[in-house]
Structures are given as C-alpha cells and as structure tokens.
C-alpha atoms as one frame of an Amber mdcrd trajectory, in Angstrom:
protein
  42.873 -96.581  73.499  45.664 -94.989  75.180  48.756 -95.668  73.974  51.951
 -97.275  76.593  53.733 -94.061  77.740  56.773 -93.876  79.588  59.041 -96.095
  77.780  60.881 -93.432  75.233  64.242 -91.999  75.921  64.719 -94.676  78.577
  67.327 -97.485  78.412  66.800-100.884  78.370  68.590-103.930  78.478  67.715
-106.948  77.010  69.481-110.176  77.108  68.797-113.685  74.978  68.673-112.080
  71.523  70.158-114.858  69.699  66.680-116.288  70.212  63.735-115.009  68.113
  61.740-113.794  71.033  64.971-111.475  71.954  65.192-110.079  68.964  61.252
-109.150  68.853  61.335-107.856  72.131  64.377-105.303  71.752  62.878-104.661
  68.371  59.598-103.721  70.533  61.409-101.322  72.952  63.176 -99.479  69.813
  59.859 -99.185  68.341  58.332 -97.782  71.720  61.440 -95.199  71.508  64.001
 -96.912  73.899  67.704 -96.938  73.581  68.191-100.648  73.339  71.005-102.398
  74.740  71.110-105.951  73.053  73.009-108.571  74.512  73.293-112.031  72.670
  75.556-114.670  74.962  78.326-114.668  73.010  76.622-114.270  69.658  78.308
-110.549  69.381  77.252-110.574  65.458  73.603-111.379  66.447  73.455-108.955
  69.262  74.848-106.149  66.519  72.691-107.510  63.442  69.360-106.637  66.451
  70.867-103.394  67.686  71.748-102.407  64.057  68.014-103.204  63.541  66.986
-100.885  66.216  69.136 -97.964  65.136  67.225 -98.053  61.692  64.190 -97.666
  63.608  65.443 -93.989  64.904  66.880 -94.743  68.498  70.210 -95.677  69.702
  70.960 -99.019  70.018  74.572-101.101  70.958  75.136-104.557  71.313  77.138
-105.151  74.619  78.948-108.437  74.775  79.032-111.118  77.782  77.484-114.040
  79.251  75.438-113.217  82.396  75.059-116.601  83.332  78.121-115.842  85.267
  78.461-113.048  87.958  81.545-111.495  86.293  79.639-111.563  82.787  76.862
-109.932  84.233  78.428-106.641  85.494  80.768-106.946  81.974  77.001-106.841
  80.471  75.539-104.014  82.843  78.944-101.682  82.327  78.815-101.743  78.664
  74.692-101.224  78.578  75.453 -97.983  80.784  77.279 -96.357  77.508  73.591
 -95.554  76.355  72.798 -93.927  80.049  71.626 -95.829  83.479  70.274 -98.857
  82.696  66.089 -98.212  83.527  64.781-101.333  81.690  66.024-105.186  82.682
  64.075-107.947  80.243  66.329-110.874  80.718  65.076-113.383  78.249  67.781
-115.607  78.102  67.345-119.368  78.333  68.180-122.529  77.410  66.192-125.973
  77.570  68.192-129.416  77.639  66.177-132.260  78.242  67.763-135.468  80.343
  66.170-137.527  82.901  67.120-136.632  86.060  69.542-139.867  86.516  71.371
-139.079  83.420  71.781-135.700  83.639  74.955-134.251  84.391  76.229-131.654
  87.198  77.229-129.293  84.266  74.234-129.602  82.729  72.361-128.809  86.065
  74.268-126.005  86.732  74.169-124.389  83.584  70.412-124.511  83.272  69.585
-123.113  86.698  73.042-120.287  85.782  71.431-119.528  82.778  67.726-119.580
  83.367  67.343-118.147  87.298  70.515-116.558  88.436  71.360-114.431  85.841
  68.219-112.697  86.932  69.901-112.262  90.284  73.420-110.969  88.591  71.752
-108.636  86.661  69.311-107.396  89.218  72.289-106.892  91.775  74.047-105.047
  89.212  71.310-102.679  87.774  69.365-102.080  91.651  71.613 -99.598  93.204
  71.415 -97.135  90.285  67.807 -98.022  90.096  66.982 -97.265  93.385  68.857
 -94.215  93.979  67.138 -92.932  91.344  63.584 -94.145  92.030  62.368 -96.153
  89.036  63.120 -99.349  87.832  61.547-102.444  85.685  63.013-105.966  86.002
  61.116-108.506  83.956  62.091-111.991  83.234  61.269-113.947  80.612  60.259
-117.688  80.862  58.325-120.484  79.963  55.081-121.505  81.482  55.034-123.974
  83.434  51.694-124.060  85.849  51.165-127.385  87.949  52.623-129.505  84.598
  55.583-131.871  85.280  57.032-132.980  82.738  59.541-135.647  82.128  63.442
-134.865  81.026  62.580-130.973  82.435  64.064-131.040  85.812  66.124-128.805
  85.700  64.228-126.391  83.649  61.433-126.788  86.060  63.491-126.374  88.955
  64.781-123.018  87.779  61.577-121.474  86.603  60.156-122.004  90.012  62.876
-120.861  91.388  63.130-117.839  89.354  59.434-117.104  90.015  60.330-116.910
  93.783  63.011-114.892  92.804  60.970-111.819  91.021  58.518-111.719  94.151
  60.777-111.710  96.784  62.953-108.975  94.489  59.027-106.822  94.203  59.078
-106.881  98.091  61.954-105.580  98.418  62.113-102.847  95.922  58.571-101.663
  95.414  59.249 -98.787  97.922  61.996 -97.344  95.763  59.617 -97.547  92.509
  61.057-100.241  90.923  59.154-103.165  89.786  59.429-106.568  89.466  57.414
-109.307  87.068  57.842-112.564  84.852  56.489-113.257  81.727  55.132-116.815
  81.444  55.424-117.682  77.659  54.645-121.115  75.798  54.480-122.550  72.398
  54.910-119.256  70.053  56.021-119.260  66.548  59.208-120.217  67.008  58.642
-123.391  68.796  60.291-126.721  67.733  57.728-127.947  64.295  56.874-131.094
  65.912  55.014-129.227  68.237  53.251-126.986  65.889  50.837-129.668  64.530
  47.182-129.078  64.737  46.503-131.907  67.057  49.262-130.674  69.493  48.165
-127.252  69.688  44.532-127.922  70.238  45.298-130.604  72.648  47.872-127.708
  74.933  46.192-124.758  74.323  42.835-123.064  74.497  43.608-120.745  72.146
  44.866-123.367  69.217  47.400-121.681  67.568  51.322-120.900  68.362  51.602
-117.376  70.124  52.655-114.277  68.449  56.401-113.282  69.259  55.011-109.458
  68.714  52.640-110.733  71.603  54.921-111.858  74.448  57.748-108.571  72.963
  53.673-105.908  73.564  53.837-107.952  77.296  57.499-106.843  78.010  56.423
-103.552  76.939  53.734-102.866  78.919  55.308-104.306  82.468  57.638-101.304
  81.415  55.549 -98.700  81.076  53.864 -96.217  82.909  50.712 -98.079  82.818
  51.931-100.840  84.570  53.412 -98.808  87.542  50.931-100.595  89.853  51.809
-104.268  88.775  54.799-105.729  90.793  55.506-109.578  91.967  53.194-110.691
  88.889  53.309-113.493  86.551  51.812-112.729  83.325  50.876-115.685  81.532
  51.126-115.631  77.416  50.867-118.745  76.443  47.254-119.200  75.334  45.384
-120.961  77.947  48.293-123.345  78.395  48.309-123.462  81.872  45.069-123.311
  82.435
C-alpha cells in the first residue's frame, strides 16, 4: 500500500486543539512530517503542551495564540502560523455544541455557535487563500459533526451552522480548484471522546452500523489524507467518519 505523500516539510494549521480530536489530528500531521501550527482558543498552555508534543516527534511545531471565531483573531492566528513558513495546510476543527431549544436560546448563544463553528472557516480561508493561490496549492478542511437528514431537538444552532458550513467548503472548491487548492469537510460522530452517556452498548448499536465509538487516530488518518497528494483530485467533498451514522 502506498503510503500518503506530500504532506512533509509543509505547514499546517490546525485549530480546536483543546479538544481531543485537535490534539490527534496535529499529532497526525507531525507524524506525517508537517510543521504544525497548533492553535487552542485561548487555551495557550494546551496549544503548547500539543505543539511541544509534535516537536518530540522530530518536526517543528509552535502554538500560535487567538480566537478565530472573530475576524481579527483569525488573521492574529494566520500571522503567527506563518513563523513556521506559508501556511499550506488549514484543518479547522474547532467547535463548540450548546444545546437550548430554539425559544430559549439566546442571541449570544446563536451567534457564537454559528462564529465558532462556520465562519471561522471563512476568516481563516480569507486569510490563508491569497498566499495559497499565488502559489498554487492549498488544502482547507473543516472539521464537523455529522449530521445527514437527522434533526434533532436543542441543536439549532449547531445544525444551522454545519449546513451552512457545508455550503461554505463547496462554494470555496468552486472557486479555488483552478489555483490547486482544495476544499473538503470531515463529517465525524460519536468517537472516543464522546460524552459516556452516549457510549453505552445500546446507544451505539442503535446510531451506528459499525457499533462502536470511532477512533480519534481515524478521523486525525481522514485529515491527513484530504492533505495529501493522493487526494489532489477530491475537492467540494464530505467525508463521512462516523460509522454508518448517517446512513
């Protein structure tokens, strides 16, 4: 089997490492021989604890402060990632998951879900796509959760910005496919790191087809591969890992 090429000596950025699936998924870059830019909200001990992590794997590694929910935060967040070279790799995996009805849920609330969860996509994206494209090659993948044709109650607003943010990635693969960047989102859903209650036999062979919680190695080998060079061909996707859960 042919191993993932074109992923060492390049520099990615990866946001929402104050959540297991972060970490794994910068770990996964350093391990593929990426610098690794770690960025943790504003968790600046996490996001160091994960880049001092990557170092020991061999590669260079810095944890850049800021909170790209916000536009200002975002280009704070793309500056300081440039310190290891032109940013090449975007896996924003940052997210957050309140749950309220929709007529008790407050405009803050609201806000900051579809901030955090869609537009920082956008921030980042408009930050990182003119070096990107001047230089030909670029990989944006966000990280969500899977949703499919489920509605379920007290998610409205994190259902509203994961469909939102899956418009988002296509319309961004139109655009920049013919300056060789890509675009893609990684569906995920119950992994190993998913609230107990939910972890219970009978959950987990009532959600999923495949009965047990996902692998956060598994979604961190998906990020990977959207990166590399054998996924040059795959733009405007959504890659499910979640185990049959939207099936």
């Amino acid at each position: 089997m042919t191993a993932l090429t074109g992923i060492s000596g390049r520099v990615a950025l990866v946001t929402g490492a104050d959540e297991a699936v972060g970490r794994a998924i910068a770990l996964a870059f350093a391990r593929a021989g990426a610098r690794v830019a770690v960025n943790a909200g504003g968790e600046t001990g996490v996001a160091e604890a994960v880049a001092s992590e990557a170092r020991s794997l061999g590669v260079k590694a810095a944890a850049v402060a800021g909170d790209v929910s916000s536009y200002e935060g975002a280009g704070e967040v793309a500056q300081a990632a440039a310190q290891l070279g032109p940013v090449d790799i975007l896996v924003n995996a940052i997210g957050i998951r309140p749950h309220s009805l929709v007529a008790d849920m407050t405009l803050e609330e609201w806000r900051s879900v579809m901030d955090t969860n869609c537009a920082s996509f956008f921030y980042l994206a408009k930050r990182l796509l003119p070096s990107m494209t001047e230089r030909g090659f670029g990989r944006l993948i966000a990280v969500s959760v899977a949703q499919g044709d489920r509605a379920l109650t007290r998610h409205a607003s994190v259902a509203a910005a994961r469909g939102a943010l899956g418009e988002l990635v296509k319309v961004t693969a139109v655009e920049t496919g013919p300056f060789g960047v890509t675009a893609n989102l990684i569906a995920k859903a119950i992994t190993e790191d998913t609230s107990p209650e939910l972890l219970t036999p009978e959950i987990l062979k009532r959600l999923l087809r495949i009965p047990r919680p996902g692998k956060l190695d598994e979604v961190a080998f998906a990020c990977t591969y959207l990166a590399s060079d054998q996924a040059a061909f795959v733009t405007g996707h959504t890659l499910h890992v979640d185990g049959g859960y939207t099936i």
